[in-house]
C-alpha positions in Angstrom: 29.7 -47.6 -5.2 27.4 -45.9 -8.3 28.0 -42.6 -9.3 24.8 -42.2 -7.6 25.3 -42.9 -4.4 28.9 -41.0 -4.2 27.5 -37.9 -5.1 24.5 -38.3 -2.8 27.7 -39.1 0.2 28.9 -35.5 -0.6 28.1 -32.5 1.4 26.0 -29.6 -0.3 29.0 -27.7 -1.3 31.0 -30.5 -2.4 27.3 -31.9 -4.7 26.8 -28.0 -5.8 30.4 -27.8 -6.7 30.0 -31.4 -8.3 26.6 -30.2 -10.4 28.8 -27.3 -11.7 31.6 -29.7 -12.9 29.0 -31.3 -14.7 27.2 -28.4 -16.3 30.1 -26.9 -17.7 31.7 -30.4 -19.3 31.8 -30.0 -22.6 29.5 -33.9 -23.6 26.8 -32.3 -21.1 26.2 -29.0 -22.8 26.4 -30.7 -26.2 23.6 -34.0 -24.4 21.6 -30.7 -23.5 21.3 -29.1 -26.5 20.8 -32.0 -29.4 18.3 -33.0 -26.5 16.4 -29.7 -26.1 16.7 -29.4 -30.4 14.8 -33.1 -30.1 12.0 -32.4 -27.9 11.1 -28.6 -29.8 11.2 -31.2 -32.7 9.1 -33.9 -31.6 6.4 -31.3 -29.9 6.3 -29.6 -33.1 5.8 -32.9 -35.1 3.5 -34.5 -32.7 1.1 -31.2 -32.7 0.9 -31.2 -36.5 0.9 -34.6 -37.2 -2.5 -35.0 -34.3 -3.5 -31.6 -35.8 -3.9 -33.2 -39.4 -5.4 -36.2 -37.6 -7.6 -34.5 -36.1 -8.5 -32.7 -39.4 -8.6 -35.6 -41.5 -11.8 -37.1 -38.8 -13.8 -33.8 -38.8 -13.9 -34.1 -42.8 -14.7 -37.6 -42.7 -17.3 -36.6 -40.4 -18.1 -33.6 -42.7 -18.5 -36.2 -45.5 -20.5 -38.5 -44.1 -22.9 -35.5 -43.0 -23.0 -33.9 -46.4 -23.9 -37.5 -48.0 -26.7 -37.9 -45.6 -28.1 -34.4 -46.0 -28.1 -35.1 -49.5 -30.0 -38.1 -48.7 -32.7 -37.0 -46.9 -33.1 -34.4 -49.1 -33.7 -36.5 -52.3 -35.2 -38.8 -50.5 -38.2 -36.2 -49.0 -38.1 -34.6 -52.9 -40.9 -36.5 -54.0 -43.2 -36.2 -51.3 -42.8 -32.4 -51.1 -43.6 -32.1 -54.7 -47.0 -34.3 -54.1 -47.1 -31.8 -50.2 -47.3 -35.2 -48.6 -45.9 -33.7 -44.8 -46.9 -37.0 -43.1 -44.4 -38.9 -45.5 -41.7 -36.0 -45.1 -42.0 -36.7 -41.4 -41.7 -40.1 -41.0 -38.7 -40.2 -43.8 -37.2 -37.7 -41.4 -38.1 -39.5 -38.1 -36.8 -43.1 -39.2 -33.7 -41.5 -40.8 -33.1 -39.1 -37.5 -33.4 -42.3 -35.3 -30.2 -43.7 -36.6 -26.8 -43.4 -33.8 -25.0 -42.1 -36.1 -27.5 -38.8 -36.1 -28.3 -36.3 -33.8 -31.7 -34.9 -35.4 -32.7 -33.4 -38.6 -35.5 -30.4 -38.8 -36.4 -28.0 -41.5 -37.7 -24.6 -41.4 -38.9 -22.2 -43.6 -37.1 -19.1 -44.9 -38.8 -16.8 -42.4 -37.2 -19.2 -39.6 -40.6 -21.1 -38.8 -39.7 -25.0 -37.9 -41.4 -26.9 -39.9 -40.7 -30.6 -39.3 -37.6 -32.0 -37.1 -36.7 -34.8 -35.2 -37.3 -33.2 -31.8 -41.4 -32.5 -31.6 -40.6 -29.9 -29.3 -39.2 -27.5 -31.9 -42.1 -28.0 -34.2 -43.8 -24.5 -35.3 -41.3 -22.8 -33.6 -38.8 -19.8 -34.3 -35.2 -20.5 -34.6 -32.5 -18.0 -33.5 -32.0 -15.5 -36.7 -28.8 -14.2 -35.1 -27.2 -17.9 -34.4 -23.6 -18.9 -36.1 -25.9 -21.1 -38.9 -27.8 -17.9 -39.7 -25.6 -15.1 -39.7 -23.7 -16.8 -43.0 -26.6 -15.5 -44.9 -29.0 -13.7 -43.0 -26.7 -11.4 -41.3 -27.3 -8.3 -43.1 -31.5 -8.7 -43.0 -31.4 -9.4 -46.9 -32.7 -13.1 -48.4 -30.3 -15.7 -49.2 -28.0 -15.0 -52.2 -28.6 -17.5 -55.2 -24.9 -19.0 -55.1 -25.6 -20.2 -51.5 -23.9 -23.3 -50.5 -23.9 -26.1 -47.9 -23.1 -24.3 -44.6 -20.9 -26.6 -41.7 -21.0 -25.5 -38.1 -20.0 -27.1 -34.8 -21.5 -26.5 -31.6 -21.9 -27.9 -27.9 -24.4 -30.1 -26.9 -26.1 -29.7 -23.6 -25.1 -33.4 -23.0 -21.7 -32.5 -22.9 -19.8 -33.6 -26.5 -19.9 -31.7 -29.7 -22.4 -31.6 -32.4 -21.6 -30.9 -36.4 -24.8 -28.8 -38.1 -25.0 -29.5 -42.1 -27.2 -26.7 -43.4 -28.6 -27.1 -46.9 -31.0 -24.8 -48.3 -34.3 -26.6 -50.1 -34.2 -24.8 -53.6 -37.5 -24.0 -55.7 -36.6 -25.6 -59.2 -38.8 -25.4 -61.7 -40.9 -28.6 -61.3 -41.2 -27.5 -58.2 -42.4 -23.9 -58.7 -45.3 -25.3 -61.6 -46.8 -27.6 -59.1 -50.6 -27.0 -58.7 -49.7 -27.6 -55.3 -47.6 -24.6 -54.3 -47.9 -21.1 -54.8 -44.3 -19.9 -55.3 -43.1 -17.5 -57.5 -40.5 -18.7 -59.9 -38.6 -16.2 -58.5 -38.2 -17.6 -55.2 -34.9 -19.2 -55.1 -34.4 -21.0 -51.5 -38.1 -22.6 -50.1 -36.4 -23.4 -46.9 -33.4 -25.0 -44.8 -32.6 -28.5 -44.2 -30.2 -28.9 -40.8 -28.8 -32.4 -40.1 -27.0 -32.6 -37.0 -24.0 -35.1 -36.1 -23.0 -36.1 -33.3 -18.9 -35.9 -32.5 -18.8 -38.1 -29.7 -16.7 -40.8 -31.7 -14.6 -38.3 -33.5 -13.2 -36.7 -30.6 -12.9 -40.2 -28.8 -10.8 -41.2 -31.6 -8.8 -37.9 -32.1 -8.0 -38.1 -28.1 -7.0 -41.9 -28.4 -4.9 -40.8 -31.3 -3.3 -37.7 -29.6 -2.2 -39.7 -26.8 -0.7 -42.4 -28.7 1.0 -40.5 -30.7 2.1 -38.2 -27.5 3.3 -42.1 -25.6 4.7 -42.8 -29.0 7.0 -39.2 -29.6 7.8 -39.7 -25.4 9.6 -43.4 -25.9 10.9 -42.0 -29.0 12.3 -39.0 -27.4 13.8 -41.5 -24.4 14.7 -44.2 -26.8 16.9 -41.0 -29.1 17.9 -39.8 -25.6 19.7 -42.8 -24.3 21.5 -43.1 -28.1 22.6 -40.1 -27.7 23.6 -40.0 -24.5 25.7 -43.1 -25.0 27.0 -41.8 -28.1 27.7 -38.7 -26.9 29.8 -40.2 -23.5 31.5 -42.6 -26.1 32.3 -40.0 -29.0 32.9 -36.8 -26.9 33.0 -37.2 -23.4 35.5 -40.1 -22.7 38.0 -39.1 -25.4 37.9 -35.2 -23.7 37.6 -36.2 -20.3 41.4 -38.3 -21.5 42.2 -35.3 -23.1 41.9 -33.3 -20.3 43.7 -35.9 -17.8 46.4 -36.8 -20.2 47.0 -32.4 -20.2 46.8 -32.4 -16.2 49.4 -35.3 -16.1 51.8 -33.2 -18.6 51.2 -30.6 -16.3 52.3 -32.6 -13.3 55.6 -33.8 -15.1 54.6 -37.2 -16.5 55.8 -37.1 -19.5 55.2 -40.6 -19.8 51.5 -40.9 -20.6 50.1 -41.8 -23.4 46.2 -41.1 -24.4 44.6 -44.2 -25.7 42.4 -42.9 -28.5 41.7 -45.0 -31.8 39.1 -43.1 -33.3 40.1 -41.8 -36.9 37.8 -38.8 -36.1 39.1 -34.9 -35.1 39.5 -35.9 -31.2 41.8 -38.9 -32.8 43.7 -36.6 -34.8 44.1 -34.6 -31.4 45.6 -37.5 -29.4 47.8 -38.9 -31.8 48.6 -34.8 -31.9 49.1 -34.7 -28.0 51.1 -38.1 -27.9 53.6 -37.0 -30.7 53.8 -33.7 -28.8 53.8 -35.7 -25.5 57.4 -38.3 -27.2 59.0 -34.6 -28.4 58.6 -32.9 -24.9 60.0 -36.2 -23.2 62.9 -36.4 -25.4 63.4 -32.2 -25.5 62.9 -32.6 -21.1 65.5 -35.7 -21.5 67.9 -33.1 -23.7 67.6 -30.8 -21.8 68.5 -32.7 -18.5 71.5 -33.9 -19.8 72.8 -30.4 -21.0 71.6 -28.8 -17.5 73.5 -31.5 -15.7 76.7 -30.6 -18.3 76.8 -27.1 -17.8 75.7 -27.3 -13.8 79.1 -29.0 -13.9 80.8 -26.4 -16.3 79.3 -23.8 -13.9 80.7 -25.4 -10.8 83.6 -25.6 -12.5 83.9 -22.0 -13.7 82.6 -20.9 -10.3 85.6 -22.5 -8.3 87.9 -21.1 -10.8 86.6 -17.2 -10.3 86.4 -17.8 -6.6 90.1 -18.8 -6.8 91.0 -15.6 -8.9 88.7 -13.4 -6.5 90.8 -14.5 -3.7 93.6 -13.9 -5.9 92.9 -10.6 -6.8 91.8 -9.6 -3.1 95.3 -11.2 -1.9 96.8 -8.3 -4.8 94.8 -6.0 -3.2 95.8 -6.8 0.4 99.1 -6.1 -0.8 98.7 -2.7 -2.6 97.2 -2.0 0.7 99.8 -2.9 2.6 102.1 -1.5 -0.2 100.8 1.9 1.1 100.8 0.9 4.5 104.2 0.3 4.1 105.5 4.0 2.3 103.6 4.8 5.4 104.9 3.0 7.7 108.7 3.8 6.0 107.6 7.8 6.4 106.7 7.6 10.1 110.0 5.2 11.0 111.7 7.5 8.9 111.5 10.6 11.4 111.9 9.2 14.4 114.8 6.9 13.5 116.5 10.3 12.5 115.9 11.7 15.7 117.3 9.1 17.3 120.4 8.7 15.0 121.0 12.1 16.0 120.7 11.9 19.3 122.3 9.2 19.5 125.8 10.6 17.7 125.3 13.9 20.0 125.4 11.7 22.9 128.5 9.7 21.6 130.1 12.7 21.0 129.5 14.9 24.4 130.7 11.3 25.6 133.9 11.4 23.8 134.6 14.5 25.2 135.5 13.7 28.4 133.1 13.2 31.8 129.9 15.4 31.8 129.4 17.5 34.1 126.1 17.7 36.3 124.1 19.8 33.8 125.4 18.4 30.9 124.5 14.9 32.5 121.2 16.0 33.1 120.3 17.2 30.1 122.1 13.9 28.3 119.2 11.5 30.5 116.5 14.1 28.7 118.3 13.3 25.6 118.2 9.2 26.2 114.3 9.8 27.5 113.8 11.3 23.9 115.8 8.6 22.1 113.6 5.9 24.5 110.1 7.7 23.2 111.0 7.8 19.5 112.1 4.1 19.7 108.8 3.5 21.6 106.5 5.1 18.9 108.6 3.4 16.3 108.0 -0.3 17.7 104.1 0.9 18.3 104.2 1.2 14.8 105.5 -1.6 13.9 103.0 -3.6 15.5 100.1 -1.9 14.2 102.0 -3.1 11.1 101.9 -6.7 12.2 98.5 -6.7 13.6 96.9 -5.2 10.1 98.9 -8.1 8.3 97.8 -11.2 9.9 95.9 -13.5 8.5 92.7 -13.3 11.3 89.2 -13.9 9.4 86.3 -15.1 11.1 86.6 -14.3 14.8 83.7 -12.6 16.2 83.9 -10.8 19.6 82.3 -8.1 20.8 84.5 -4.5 20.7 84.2 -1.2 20.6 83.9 0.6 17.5 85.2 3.8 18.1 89.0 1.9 19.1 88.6 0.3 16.0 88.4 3.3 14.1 90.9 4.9 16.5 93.5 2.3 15.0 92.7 2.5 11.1 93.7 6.3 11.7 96.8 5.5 13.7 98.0 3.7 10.5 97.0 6.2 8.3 97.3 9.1 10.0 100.9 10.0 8.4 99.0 10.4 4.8 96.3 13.6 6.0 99.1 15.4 7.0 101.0 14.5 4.0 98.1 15.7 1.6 96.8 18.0 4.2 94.0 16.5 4.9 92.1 18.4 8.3 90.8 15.2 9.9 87.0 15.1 11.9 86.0 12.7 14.3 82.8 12.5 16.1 82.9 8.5 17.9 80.8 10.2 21.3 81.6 9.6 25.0 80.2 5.8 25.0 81.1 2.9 24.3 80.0 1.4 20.7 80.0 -2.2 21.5 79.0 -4.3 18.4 79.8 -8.0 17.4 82.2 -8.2 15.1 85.6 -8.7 13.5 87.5 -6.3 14.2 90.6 -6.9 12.4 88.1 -7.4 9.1 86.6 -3.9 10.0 89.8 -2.0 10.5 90.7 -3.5 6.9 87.3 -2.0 5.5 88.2 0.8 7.1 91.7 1.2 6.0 90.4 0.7 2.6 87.8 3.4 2.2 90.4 5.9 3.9 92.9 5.2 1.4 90.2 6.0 -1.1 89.0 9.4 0.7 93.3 10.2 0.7 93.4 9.5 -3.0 90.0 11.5 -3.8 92.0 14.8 -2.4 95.7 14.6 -3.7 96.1 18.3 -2.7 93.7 19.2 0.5 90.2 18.4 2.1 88.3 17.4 4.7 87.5 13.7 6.3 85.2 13.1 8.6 83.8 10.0 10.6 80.9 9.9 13.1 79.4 7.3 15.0 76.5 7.3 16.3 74.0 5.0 18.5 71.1 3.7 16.6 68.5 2.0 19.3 65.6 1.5 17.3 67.6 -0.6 14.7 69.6 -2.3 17.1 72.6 -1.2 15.2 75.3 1.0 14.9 75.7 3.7 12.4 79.2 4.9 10.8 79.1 7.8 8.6 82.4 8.3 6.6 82.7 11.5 4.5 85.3 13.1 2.0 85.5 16.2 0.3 87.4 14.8 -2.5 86.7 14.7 -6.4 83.2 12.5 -5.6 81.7 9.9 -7.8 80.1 9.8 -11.3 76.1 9.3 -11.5 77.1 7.0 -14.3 79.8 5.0 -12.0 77.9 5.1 -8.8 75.7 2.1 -9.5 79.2 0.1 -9.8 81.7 0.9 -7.6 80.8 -2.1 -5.4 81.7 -4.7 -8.4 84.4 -7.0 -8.1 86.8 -5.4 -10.7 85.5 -1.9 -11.2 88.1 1.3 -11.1 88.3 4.9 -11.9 91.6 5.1 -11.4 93.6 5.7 -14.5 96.6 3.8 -15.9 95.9 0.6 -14.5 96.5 2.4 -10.6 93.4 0.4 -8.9 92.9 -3.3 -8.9 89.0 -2.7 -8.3 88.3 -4.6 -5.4 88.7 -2.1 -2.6 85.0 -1.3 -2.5 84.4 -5.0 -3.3 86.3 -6.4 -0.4 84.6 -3.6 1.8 81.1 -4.9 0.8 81.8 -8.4 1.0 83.0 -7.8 4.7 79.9 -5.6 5.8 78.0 -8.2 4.6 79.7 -11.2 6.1 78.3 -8.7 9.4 75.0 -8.9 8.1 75.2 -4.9 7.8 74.6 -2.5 5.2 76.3 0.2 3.4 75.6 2.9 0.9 76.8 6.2 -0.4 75.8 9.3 -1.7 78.2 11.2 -4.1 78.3 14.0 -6.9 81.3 14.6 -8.9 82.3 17.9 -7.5 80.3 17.6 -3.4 82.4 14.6 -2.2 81.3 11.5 -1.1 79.5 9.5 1.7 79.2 6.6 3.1 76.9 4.9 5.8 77.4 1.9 7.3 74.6 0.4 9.6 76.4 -2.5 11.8 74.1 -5.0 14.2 75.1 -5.1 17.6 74.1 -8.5 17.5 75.2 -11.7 15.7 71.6 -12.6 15.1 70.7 -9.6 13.5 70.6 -8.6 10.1 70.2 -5.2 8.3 68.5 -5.1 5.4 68.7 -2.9 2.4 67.0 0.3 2.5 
């Protein structure tokens, strides 16, 4: 199919977008313009080349009617001299009855015709104030001596052009001695000879020539246009338009292309340019490839090797906290295990001294109820202990938040009163059912109240509340200290794997890491607000549901 015929199969948009692709292409705007620069150039040759034409037929026929006014004037000389009119008339009449001549009269200087070729004009005035009169007449005064032949052309009422030759009929002297004539010497100009030619020919000929040369400058101007189209498509047009597809295939990734220019010209120059640049990109791209598969491998490998000293370093920090846990733990045993010892011993020894009596029997079963309670709270928190240490990731049920929390303080509970620490807890009247893991919460948990007991070594206040938040589907967990607070410098940080304030290599750094890393794994979110001398707080937003997710604020 032509080119033709698919852009007539187009719809309007798709032609008017087409026309648009064309106009701005870089061989069309350059077609345009040496084309407009032609035509202003032929038009202007053409016009002065039929204007000169043109010029050079008027003076021919200018010429030929100054030669034949001269003619008839020296050929009428003699017979003026001898005043012979009826030989004047007829040299006139045969000489006017040629094709080549329009007519011929002659009239005195007052403007009386006098003889002419057209017996109607005889004896008759001629128009003073016509174009052949005004040359000399025009100001009332008689004809200067350095008159000349005058040239006018004028319409003919039978529709072509007519040339006038005006010579004036001077008195010489031979002339002016006659016996015949009574004119002064003085008298310069007797009268005016007018020889009129017709332009019928000449303008044939000047039109024949105009539109030759008109048909001639048009097949030129096609003729140039088809060269220069076809050497514009050849020199500019192909070699851009693979330019500009060998660009759009770089851009799509083929490195392999290759623009097949030969030309030793500037757009040759710019291919061989694009295919050197086109061989360095493919071997760079190849480089390149080969290093990014090398160092995706020395990534992986570097990965697995930090992920292995991450879980490392949160197994450390398991056990620091379970290191506390367990100077807890040894505190609260510690107590009750000395009650019990000394109950135990008083028992023995009211036992040893011979049977009790009813009272003393009585109060020895209060004695055993107390040593039966102590040994109870002692094995309750031993398997607190147990349940914080197993190993239980990844089991997601739906519990209540408030129990949870209710545990981490049941494990920690010894250290407020150790630092005296005034303990708040706001967990409401219902239930705070989210889906979770709750042995991976109680460990977050555990971890920021270890923090809020280390942030107030001597006294403070904690506090955690919990409340219902419908409109997010989640639940909220504020969890506030009173303690030493957080540096506007460190604050952005505290979440990194690694990151301590704690002096003399005290912290490990992933406390707050392990926190994040499990409120995320519950697709929550947590931030905190903190100044180094109001305390710090953290909020916790926890889905209800395992579907949800909590984005950052």
């Amino acid at each position: 199919m032509s080119d033709v015929s698919l852009f007539l199969s187009k719809s309007p948009s798709e032609q008017k977008k087409s026309r648009m692709k064309i106009v701005n292409q870089l061989g069309f705007r350059l077609f345009l313009g040496i084309t407009v620069i032609m035509l202003i150039g032929t038009a202007i040759f053409v016009t002065i080349v039929v204007d000169w034409q043109t010029q050079q037929y008027v003076d021919s026929a200018t010429r030929f009617a100054s030669d034949m006014s001269d003619v008839i004037a020296h050929s009428t000389r003699y017979s003026m001299m001898l005043n012979r009119q009826e030989d004047i008339y007829q040299i006139i009449k045969t000489i006017g009855s040629e094709p080549r001549i329009e007519g011929i009269r002659i009239y005195n200087k007052k403007g009386v015709v006098t003889y002419s070729t057209m017996e109607n004009e005889v004896n008759k005035n001629v128009n003073m104030s016509a174009e052949a009169c005004t040359g000399c007449h025009g100001s009332g005064k008689p004809t200067p001596k350095d008159t000349t032949t005058l040239t006018r052309i004028f319409p003919s009422p039978k529709g072509y052009r007519v040339m006038g030759i005006i010579t004036p009929i001077r008195n010489d002297k031979t002339c002016s001695t006659a016996s015949c004539h009574a004119h002064e010497a003085s008298q310069t100009v007797l009268g005016i000879l007018d020889v009129m030619i017709p332009l019928q020919d000449v303008d044939r000929h000047v039109a024949a020539v105009r539109n030759t040369q008109i048909v001639s400058a048009i097949l030129l101007v096609v003729a140039l246009i088809g060269f220069v189209l076809t050497f514009v498509r050849k020199t500019v047009s192909v070699p851009v338009h693979k330019l500009a597809l060998g660009t759009q295939e770089i851009v799509k990734g083929n490195l392999q292309h290759h623009i097949d220019i030969a030309t030793k010209d500037e757009i040759g120059g710019l291919a061989t340019s694009f295919n050197r640049m086109t061989e360095e990109l493919k071997r760079a791209h190849e480089e390149l490839t080969a290093w990014g598969n090398n160092l995706e491998q020395r990534v992986a490998q570097k990965t697995e090797e930090l992920r292995r000293a991450q879980a490392h370093m949160v197994h450390v920090e398991k056990m620091v906290s379970l290191g506390t846990l367990a100077a807890t733990v040894a505190h609260e045993l510690n107590n009750p295990l000395e009650g019990v010892l000394t109950y135990a011993k008083l028992l023995r020894r009211k036992l040893q001294n011979g049977t009790p009596s009813a009272e003393e029997a009585q109060e020895m079963i209060s004695e055993l109820t107390m040593i039966a309670d102590e040994t109870t709270r002692c094995g309750n928190i031993v398997k607190n202990l147990l349940l914080f240490s197993r190993e239980k990731v990844g089991e997601f049920n739906d519990a209540d938040l408030r129990a949870i929390i209710e545990q981490s303080i049941k494990l920690i509970g010894h250290h407020f009163q150790m630092h005296n620490i005034q303990l708040e807890l706001e967990l409401g009247d219902q239930p705070a059912i989210v889906y979770c893991d709750a042995h991976q919460l109680e460990e977050a948990l555990l971890a920021m109240e270890i923090n809020a007991v280390e942030a107030m070594p001597n006294s403070g206040t904690f506090r955690i509340a919990v409340r219902d938040l419908p409109s997010l589907k989640a639940v909220e967990i504020c969890i506030s200290d009173t303690g030493t607070g957080i540096t506007e410098e460190d604050l952005p940080h505290i979440f990194e794997p690694f990151f301590t304030t704690k002096k003399d290599g005290k912290g490990t750094g992933l406390g707050l890491s392990v926190v994040y890393g499990i409120i995320e794994r519950h697709r929550g979110n947590i931030s905190v607000e903190s100044t180094a001398a109001g305390g710090t707080t953290f909020t916790i937003l926890i889905p209800k549901h395992h579907e949800q997710t909590i984005s950052e604020n």
